[in-house]
C-alpha positions in Angstrom: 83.7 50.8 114.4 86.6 52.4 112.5 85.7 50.3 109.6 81.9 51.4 109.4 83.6 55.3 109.7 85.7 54.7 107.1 82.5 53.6 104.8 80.7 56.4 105.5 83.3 58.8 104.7 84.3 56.7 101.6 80.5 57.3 100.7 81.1 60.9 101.2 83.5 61.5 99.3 82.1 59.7 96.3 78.8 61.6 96.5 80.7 64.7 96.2 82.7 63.7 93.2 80.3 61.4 91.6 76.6 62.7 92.5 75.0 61.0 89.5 77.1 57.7 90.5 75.4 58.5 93.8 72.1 58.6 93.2 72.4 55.8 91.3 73.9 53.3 94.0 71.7 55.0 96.4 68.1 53.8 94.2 69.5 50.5 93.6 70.0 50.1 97.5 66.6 51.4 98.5 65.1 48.9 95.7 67.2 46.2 97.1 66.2 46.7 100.2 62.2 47.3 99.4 62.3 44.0 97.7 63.7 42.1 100.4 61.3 43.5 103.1 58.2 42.5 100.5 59.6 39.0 100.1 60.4 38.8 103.7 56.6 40.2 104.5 55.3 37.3 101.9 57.2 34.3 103.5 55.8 36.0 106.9 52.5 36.1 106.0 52.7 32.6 104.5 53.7 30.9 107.6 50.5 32.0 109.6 47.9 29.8 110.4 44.4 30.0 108.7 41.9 31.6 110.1 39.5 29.2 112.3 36.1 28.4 110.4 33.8 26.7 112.0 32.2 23.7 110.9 29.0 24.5 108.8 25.2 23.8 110.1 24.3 21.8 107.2 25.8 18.9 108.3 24.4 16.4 110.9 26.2 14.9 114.1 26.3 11.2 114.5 23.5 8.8 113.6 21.5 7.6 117.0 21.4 3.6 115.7 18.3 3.8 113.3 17.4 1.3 110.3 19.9 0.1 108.3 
């Protein structure tokens, strides 16, 4: 807990004397952090299952023992 305060307030104080430097680290982590939830989303979406399609109509069940 004290250590997660003490980033905080290190952050703090850094965006008070550095707002450019800021901004800066604060876009790269929001990119960071969209890119990871897309590739997370993508990996998500590639271990579903397909969706069920049923056979078609146009082909026939098993023959009934006619010529051969």
């Amino acid at each position: 807990m004290k250590v997660a305060q003490a980033e905080r307030d290190r952050r703090t104080e850094i965006s008070r004397k550095y707002p450019e430097l800021h901004g800066a680290e604060t876009t790269a982590r929001r990119s960071c952090l969209a890119a990871q939830q897309r590739a997370a989303a993508e990996q998500s979406r590639a271990h579903q299952p397909a969706a069920y399609q049923p056979p078609s109509q146009s082909r026939r069940g098993p023959s009934m023992g006619g010529p051969r």
